[in-house]
C-alpha positions as CSV (number, residue, x, y, z in Angstrom):
1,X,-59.9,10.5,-1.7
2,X,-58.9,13.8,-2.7
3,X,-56.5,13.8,-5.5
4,X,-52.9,15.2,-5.6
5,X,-52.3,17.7,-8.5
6,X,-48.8,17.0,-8.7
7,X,-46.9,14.6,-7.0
8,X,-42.8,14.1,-7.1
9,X,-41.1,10.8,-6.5
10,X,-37.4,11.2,-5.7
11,X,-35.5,7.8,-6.3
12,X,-36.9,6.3,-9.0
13,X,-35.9,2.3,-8.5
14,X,-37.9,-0.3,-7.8
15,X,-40.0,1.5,-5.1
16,X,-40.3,4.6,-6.5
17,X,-41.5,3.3,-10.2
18,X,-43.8,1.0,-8.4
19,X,-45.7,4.2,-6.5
20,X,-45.7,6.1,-9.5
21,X,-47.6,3.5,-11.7
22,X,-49.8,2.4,-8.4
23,X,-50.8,6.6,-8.3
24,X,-51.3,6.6,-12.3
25,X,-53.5,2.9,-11.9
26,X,-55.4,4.2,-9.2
27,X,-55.8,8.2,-10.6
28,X,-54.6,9.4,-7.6
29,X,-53.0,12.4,-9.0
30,X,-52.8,14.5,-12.8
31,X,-49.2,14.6,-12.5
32,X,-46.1,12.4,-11.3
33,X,-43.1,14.2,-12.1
34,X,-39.6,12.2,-10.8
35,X,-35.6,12.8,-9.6
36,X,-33.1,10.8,-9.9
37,X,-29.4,11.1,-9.6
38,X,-29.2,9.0,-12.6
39,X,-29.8,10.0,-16.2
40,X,-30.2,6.1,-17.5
41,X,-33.0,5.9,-14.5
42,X,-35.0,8.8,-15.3
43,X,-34.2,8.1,-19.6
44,X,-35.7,3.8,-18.4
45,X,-38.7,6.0,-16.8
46,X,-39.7,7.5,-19.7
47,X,-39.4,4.7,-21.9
48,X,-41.7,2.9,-19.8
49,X,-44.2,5.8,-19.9
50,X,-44.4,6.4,-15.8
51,X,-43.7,10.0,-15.5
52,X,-45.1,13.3,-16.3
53,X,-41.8,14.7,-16.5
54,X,-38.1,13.2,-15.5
55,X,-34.8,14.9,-14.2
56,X,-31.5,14.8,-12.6
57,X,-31.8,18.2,-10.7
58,X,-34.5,19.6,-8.3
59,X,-33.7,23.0,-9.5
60,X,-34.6,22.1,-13.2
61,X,-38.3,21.7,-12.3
62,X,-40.1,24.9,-12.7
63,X,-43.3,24.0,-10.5
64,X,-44.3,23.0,-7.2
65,X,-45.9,20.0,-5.9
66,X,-48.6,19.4,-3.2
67,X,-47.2,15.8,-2.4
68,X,-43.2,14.5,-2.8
69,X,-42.2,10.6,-1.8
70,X,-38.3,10.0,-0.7
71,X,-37.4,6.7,-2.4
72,X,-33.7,6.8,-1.9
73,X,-31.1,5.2,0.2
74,X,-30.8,6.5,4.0
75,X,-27.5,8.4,3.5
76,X,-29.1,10.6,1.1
77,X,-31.5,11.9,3.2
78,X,-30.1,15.4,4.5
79,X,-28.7,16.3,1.3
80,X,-32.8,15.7,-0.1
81,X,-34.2,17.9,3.2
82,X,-31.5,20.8,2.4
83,X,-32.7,20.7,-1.1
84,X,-36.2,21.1,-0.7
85,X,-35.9,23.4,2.4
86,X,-34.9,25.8,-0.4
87,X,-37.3,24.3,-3.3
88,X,-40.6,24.1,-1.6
89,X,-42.4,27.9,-1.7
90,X,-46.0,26.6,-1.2
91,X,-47.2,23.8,1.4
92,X,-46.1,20.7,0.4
93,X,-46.6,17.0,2.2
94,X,-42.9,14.6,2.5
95,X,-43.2,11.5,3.2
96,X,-40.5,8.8,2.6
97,X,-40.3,5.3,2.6
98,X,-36.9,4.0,4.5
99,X,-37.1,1.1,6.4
100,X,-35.6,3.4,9.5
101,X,-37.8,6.6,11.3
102,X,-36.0,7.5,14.1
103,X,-33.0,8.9,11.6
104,X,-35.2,10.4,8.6
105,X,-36.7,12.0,11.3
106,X,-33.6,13.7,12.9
107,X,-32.5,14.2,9.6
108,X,-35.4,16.6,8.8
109,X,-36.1,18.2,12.1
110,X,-31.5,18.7,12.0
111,X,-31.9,20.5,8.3
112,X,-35.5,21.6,8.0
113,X,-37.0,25.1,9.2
114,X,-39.2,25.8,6.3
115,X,-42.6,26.5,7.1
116,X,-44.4,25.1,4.5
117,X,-43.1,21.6,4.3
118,X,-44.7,18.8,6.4
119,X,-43.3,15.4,6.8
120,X,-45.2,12.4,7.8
121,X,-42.3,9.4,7.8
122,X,-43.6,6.5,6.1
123,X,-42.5,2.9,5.9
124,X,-44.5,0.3,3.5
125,X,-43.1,-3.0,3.8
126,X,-43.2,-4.0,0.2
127,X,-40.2,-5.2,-2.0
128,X,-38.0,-7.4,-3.9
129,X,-34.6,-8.0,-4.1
130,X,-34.5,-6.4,-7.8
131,X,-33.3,-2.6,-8.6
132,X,-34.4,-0.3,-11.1
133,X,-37.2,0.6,-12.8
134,X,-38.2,-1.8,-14.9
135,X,-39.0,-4.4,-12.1
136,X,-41.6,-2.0,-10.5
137,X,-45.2,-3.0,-10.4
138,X,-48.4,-1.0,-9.7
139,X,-49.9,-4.2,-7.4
140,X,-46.5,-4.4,-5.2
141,X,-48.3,-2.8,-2.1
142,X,-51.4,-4.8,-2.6
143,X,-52.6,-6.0,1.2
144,X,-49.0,-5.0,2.7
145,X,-49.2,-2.7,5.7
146,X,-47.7,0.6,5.9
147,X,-46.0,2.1,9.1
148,X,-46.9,5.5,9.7
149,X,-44.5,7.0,12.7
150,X,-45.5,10.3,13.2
151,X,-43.6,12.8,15.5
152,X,-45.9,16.5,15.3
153,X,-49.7,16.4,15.2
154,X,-51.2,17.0,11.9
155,X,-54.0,15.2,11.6
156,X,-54.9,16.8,8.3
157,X,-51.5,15.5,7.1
158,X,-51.6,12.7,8.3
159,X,-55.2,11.5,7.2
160,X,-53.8,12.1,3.5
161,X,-50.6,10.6,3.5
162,X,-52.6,7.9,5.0
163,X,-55.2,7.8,2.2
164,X,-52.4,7.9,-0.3
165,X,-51.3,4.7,1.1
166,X,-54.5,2.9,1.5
167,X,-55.7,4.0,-2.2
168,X,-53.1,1.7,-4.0
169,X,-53.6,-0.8,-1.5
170,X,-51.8,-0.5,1.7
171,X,-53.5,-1.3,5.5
172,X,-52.3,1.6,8.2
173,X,-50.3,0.6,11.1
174,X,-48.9,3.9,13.5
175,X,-45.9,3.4,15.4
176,X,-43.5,5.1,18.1
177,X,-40.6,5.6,15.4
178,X,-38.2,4.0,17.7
179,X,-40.3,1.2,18.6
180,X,-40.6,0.7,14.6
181,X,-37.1,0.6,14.4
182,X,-36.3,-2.3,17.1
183,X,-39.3,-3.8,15.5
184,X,-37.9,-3.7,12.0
185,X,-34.9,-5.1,13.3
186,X,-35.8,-8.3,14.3
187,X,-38.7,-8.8,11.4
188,X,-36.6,-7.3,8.6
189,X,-32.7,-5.8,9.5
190,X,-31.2,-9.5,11.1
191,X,-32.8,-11.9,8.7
192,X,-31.7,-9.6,5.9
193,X,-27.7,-9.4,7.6
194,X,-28.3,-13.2,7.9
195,X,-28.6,-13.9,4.7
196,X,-25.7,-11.9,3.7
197,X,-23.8,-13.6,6.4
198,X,-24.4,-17.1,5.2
199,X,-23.9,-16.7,1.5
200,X,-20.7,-14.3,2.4
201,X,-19.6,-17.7,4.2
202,X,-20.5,-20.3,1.3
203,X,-18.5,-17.9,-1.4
204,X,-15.3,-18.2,1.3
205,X,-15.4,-22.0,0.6
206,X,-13.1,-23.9,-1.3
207,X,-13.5,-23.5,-4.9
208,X,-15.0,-27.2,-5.3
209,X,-17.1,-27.4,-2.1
210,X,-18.4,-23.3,-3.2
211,X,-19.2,-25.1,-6.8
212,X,-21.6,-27.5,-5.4
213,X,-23.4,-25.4,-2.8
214,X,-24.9,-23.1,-5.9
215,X,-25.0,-25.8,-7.8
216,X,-27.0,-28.1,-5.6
217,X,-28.7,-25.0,-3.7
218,X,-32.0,-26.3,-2.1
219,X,-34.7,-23.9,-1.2
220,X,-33.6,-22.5,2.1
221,X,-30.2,-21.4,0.6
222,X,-32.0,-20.2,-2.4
223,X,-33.6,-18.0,-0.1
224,X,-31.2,-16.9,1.4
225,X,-29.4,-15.7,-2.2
226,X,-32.5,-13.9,-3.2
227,X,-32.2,-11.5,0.2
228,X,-28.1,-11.4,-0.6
229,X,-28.7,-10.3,-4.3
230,X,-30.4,-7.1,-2.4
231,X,-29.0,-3.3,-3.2
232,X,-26.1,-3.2,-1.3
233,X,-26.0,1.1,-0.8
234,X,-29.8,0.5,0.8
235,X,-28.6,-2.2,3.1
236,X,-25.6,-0.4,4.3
237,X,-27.2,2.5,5.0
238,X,-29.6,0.5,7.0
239,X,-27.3,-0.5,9.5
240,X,-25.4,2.6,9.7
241,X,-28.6,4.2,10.6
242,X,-30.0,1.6,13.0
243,X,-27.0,0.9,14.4
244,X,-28.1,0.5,18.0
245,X,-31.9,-1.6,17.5
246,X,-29.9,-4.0,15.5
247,X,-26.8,-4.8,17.5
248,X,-29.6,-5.2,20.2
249,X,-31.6,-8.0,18.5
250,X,-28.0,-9.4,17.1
251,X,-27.1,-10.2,20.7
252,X,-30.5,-11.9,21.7
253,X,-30.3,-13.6,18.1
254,X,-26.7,-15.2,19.0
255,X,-27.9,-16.5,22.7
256,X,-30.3,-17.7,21.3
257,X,-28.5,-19.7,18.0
258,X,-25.6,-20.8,20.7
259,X,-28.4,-22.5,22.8
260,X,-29.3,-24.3,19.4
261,X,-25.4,-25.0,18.7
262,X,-25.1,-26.7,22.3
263,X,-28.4,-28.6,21.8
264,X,-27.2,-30.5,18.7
265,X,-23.3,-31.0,20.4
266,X,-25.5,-32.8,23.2
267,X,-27.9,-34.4,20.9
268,X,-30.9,-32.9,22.7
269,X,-33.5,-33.9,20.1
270,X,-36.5,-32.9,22.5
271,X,-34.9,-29.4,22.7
272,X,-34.8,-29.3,18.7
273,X,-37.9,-30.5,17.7
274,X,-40.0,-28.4,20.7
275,X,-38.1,-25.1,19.1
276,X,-38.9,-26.3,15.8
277,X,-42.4,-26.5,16.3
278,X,-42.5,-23.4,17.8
279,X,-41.4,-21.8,15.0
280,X,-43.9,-23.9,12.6
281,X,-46.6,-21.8,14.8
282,X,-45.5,-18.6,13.8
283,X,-45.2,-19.1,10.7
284,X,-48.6,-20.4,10.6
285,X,-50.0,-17.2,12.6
286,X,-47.7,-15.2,9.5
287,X,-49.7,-17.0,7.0
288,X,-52.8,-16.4,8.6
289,X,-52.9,-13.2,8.5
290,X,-51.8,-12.8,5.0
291,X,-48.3,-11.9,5.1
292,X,-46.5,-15.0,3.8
293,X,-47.0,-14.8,0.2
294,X,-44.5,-14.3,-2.4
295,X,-44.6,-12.3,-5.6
296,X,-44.5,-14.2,-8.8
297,X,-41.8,-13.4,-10.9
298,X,-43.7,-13.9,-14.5
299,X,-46.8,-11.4,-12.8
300,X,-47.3,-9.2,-15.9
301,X,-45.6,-5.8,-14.8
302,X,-48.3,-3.1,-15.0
């Protein structure tokens, strides 16, 4: 693909470290300059060797840049489009990658009238529960998919934001942006509330019982933890954003666990185990198709 001469990443966590080394492994641009709100971010960046050039403030950059990536929370998103409405002089590509379209969108299209920005809203599913820099990896988007929810025709954009993506290892899905966000709902935004849900309700314990559940945690409430020990600002600007999708799938998702809750009261095993094998199917399909591993923690960060 055609490389990028110079490519900012604003937000550099966990996401945005991992993009920059995944562009610097896979030489998919000279430059990778990065923003961040936070001088100990952008000072853990440079220790780590992953930028061109690091800062606090847009305005302190004295170049522009053909490509930038929006790695911060949802709320933050205006404030970003304001600023580069008045940064951006020469045509530049946006694209983000919240875990909600239907809002970055309105967000730009609300704020945005300059002419040379174009923004293709993004979404890889890739991540882990960690924060910051130093737990980024180049191979985190390795055989991931990315949703691509386009809302003008660009092809020309749209081609290289979706080359960017498939060069450090990404497969293309496009999607209505709000059918992406009732999708992501369901797949990511419930199981994600659930698990703060359920270890919000262990810590509420009494101190004795609450001892014993961390102590004697067994896979599925480990599992839940990891999800609960996500960023908290990310996650609450989730549902503030996709308010609507996800009160949808929460009402279908509490039928749905009150017809379990009655099943057990009545001691309807049929019920439970032909629901239970149901769901050993999906997972199955999930695995076949390559979407059911894990990361390993002691992976040698790249």
């Amino acid at each position: 693909m055609k490389k990028f001469n110079s490519v900012l990443i604003i937000g550099m966590g966990l996401i945005g470290s991992s993009i920059s080394r995944a562009l610097i492994e896979n030489h998919i641009t000279n430059n990778i300059y990065g923003l961040d709100c936070d001088e100990n971010v952008i000072q853990k960046c440079k220790n780590l060797n992953i930028l061109t050039k690091g800062e606090t403030e847009l305005n302190k950059f004295d170049i522009q840049f053909d490509l930038i990536v929006i790695c911060t929370p949802l709320s933050s998103y205006k404030n970003i489009f304001n600023s580069l409405a008045e940064f951006v002089l020469q045509p530049t590509l946006v694209t983000d990658v919240g875990s909600t379209k239907m809002s970055t969108i309105k967000d730009f299209t609300n704020v945005t009238n300059n002419k040379y920005m174009t923004f293709i809203p993004s979404h890889p599913i890739a991540g882990l529960e960690k924060t910051g820099p130093e737990h980024g990896f180049s191979k985190l988007f390795n055989d991931r998919y990315c949703i691509l929810t386009p809302f003008e025709k660009n092809d020309d954009a749209l081609n290289r934001i979706s080359e960017m993506w498939k060069s450090i290892g990404m497969s293309i899905e496009m999607m209505e942006p709000d059918r992406h966000d009732r999708v992501l709902a369901m797949t990511s935004h419930i199981p994600q509330l659930i698990a703060f849900s359920v270890v919000g309700t262990a810590t509420e314990l009494e101190s004795h019982m609450r001892e014993e559940v961390i102590k004697y945690s067994a896979a599925g409430f480990r599992d839940f933890t990891r999800l609960a020990g996500s960023d908290a600002i990310m996650w609450r600007d989730v549902y503030d954003k996709n308010k609507d999708a996800v009160l949808e799938m929460l009402g279908r998702f509490s039928e749905d666990l009150s017809t379990y809750q009655k099943a057990i009261r009545n001691g309807d095993l049929e019920f439970l185990q032909n629901k239970f094998n149901q769901s050993k199917k999906i997972r199955k399909e999930i695995e076949d198709i390559g979407q059911a591993g894990s990361f390993d923690p002691t992976e040698k960060k790249n």
